[in-house]
C-alpha beads as a LAMMPS data file, in Angstrom:
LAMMPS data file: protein, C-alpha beads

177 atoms
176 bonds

1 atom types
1 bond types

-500.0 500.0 xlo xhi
-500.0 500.0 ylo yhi
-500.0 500.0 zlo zhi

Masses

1 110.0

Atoms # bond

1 1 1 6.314 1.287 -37.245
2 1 1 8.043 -1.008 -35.472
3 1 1 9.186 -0.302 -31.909
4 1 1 13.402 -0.281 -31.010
5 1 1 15.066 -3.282 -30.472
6 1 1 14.691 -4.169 -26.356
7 1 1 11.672 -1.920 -25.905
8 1 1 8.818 -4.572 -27.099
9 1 1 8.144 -5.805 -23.370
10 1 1 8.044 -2.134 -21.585
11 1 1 5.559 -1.558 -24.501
12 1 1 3.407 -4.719 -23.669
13 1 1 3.533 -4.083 -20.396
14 1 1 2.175 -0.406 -20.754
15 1 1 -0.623 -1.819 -23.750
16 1 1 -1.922 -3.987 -20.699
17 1 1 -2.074 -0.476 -17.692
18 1 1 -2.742 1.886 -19.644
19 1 1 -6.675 1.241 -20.382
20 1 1 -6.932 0.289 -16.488
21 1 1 -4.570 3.714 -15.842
22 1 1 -6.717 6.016 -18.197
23 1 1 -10.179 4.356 -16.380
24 1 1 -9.075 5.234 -12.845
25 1 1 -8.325 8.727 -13.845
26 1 1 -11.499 9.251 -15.708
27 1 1 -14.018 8.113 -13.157
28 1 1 -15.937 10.243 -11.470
29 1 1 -15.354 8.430 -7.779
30 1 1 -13.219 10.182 -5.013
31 1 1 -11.303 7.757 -3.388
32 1 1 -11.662 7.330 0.360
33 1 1 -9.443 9.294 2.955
34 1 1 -6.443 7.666 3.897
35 1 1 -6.159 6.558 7.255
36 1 1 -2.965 8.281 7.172
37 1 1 -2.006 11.158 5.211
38 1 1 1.600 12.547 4.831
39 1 1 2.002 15.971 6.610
40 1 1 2.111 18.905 4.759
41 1 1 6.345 20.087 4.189
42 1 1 4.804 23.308 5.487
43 1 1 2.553 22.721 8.422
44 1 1 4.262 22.311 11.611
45 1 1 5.095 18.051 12.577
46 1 1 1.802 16.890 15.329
47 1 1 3.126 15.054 18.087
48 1 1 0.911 12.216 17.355
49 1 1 2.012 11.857 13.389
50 1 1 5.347 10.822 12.532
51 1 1 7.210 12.812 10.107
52 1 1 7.329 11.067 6.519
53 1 1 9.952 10.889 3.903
54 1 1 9.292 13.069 0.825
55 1 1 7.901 10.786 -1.985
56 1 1 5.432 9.062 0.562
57 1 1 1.627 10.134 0.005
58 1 1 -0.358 8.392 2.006
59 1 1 -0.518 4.759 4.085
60 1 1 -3.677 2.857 4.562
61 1 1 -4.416 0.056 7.128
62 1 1 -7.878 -2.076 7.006
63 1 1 -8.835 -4.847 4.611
64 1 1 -7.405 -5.573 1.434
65 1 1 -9.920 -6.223 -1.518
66 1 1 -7.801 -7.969 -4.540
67 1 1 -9.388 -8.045 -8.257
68 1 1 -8.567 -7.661 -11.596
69 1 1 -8.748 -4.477 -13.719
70 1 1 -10.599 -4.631 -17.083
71 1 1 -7.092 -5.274 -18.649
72 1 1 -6.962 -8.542 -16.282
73 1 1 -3.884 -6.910 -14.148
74 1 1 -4.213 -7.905 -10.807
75 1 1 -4.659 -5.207 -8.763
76 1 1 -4.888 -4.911 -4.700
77 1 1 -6.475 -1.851 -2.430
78 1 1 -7.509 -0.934 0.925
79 1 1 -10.906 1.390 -0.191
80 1 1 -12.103 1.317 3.278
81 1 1 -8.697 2.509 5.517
82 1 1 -9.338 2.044 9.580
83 1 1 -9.575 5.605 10.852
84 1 1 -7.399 6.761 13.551
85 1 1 -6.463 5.174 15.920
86 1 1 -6.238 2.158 13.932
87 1 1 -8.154 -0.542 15.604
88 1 1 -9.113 -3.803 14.102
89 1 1 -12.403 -5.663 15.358
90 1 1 -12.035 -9.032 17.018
91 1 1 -11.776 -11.455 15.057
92 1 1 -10.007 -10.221 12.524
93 1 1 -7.780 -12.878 10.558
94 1 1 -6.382 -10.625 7.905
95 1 1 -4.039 -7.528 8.254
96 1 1 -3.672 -5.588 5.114
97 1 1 -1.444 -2.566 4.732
98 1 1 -0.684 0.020 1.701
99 1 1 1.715 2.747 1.403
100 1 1 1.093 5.054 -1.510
101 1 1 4.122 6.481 -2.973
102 1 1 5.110 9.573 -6.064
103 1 1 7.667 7.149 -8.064
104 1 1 8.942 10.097 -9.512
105 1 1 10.817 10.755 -5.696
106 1 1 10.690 6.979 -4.065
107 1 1 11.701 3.764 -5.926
108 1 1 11.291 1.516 -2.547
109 1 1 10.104 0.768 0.481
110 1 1 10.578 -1.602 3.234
111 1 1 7.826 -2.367 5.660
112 1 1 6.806 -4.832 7.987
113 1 1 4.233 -5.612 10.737
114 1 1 5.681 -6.514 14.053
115 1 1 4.241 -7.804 17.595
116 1 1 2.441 -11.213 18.045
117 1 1 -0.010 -11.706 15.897
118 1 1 -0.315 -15.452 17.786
119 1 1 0.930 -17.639 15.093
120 1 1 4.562 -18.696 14.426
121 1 1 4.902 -18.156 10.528
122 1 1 2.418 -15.404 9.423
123 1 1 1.782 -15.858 5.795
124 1 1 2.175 -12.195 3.702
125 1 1 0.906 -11.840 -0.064
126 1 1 2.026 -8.603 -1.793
127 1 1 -0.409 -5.791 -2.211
128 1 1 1.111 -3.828 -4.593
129 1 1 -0.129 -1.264 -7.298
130 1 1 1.538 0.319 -10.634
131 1 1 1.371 3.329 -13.022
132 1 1 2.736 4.574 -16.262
133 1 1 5.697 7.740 -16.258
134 1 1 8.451 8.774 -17.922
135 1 1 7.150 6.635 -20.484
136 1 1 7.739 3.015 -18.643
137 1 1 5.726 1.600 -15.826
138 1 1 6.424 2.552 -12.389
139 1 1 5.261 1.064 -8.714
140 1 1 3.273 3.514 -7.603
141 1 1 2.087 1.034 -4.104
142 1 1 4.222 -0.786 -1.567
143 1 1 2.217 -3.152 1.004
144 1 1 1.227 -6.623 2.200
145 1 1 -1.712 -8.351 3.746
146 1 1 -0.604 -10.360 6.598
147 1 1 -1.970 -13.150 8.377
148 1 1 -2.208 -16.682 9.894
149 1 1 -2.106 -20.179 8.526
150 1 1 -5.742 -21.599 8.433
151 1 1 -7.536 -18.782 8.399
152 1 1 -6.996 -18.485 12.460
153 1 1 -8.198 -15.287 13.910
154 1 1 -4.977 -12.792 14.879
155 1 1 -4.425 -12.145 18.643
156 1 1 -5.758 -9.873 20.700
157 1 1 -2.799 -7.122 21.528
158 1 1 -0.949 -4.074 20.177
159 1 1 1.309 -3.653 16.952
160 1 1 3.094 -1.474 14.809
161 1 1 3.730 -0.916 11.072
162 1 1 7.252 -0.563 11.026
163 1 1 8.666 1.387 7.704
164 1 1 11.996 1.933 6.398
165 1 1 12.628 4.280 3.876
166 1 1 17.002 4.658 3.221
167 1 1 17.790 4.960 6.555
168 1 1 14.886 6.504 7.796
169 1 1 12.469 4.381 10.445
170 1 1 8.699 5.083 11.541
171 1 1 6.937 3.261 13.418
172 1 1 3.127 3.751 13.319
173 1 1 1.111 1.866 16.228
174 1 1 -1.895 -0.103 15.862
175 1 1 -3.866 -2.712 17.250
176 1 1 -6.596 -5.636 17.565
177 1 1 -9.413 -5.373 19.819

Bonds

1 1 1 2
2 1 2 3
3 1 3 4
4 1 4 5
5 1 5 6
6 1 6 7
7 1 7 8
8 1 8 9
9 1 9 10
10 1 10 11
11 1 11 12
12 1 12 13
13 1 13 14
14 1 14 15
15 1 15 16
16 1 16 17
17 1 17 18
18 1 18 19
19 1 19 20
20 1 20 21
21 1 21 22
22 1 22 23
23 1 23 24
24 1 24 25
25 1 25 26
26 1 26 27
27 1 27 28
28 1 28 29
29 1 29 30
30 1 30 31
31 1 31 32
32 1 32 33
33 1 33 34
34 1 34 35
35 1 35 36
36 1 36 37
37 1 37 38
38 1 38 39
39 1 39 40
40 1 40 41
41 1 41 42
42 1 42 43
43 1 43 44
44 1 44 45
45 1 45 46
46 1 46 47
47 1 47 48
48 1 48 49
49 1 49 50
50 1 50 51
51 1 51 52
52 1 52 53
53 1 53 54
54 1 54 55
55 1 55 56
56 1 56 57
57 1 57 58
58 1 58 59
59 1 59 60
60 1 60 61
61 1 61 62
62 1 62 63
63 1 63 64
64 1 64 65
65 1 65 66
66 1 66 67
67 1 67 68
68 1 68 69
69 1 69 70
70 1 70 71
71 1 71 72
72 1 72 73
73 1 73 74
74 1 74 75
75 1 75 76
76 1 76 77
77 1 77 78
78 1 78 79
79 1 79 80
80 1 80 81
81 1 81 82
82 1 82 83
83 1 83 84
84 1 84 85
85 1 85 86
86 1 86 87
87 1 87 88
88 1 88 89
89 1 89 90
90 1 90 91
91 1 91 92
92 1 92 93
93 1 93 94
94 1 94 95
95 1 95 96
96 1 96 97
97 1 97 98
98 1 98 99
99 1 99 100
100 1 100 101
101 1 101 102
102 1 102 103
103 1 103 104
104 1 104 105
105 1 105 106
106 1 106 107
107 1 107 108
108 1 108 109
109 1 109 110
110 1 110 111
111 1 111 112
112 1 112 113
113 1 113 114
114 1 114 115
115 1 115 116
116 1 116 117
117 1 117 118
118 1 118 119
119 1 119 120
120 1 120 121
121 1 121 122
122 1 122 123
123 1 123 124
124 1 124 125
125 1 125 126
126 1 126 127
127 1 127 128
128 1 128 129
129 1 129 130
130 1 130 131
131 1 131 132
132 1 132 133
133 1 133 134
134 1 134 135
135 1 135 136
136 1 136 137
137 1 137 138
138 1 138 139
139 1 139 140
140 1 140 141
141 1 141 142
142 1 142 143
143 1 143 144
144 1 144 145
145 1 145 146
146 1 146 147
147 1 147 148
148 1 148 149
149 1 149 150
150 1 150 151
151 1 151 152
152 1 152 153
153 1 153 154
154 1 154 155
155 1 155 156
156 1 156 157
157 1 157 158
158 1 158 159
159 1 159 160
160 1 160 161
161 1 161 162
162 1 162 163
163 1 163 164
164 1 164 165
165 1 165 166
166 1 166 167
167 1 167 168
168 1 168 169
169 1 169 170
170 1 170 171
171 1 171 172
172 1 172 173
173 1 173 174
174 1 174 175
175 1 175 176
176 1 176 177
């Protein structure tokens, strides 16, 4: 049967996720805990935790690991997240930073890293991820890795993720050793 007229690339797009989408919900791993996990809408706000927009489910900083599914989509992840307080080790050329979304409730997501991380033009590459609903394919994972020309260590010093969701800013603090 041939598919309606305009629909062909939404349907190659989902023939390429959807054997990559159907593995990661069929293995047997538990993925890591994120370094940082949206409150609860019922428990009562920490003073330490910033309150996050509804649609946000969790945002992991630490180090990026970039492959390719089985499919050969590109995929990005953070499987180790710092704990908190997030503190890189010297030395550390390579900032990466996801924040997990329900696409169902958030289409986008601003974010960047600010402070100096000792080099003029910072280079960024996305780290984004993908899923399948409402029968089309969705982006399920906002985020960047961030660092310096040459593969120059980052500077010493404090930092913060700085989000924007609508009008909505939160700032979550961070920093190199």
């Amino acid at each position: 049967m041939n598919a309606p007229r305009g629909t062909r690339p939404i349907l190659a797009a989902l023939a390429l996720l959807l054997p990559s989408f159907a593995a990661a919900q069929t293995t047997g791993s538990t993925p890591p805990p994120p370094a940082v996990a949206a409150p609860a809408a019922t428990a009562p706000a920490a003073a330490a935790a910033p309150a996050f927009p509804a649609g946000i489910q969790q945002i992991r900083l630490g180090t990026a690991v970039r492959d390719r599914s089985a499919t050969g989509v590109a995929r990005c992840m953070i499987p180790e997240p710092l704990p908190a307080p997030q503190r890189f080790e010297p030395g550390t050329t390579e900032i990466a930073y996801t924040i997990e979304v329900d696409p169902q409730v958030l289409k986008t997501v601003t974010a960047k890293v600010v402070g100096d991380l000792g080099c003029a033009e910072p280079w960024t590459q996305g780290c984004v991820g993908y899923t399948v609903c409402g029968g089309g394919v969705c982006q399920n994972q906002f985020g960047a890795t961030v660092s310096c020309p040459g593969g120059k260590p980052l500077k010493k010093g404090s930092y913060k993720l700085v989000l924007t969701v609508g009008s909505q800013t939160i700032e979550l603090p961070f920093a190199i050793q």
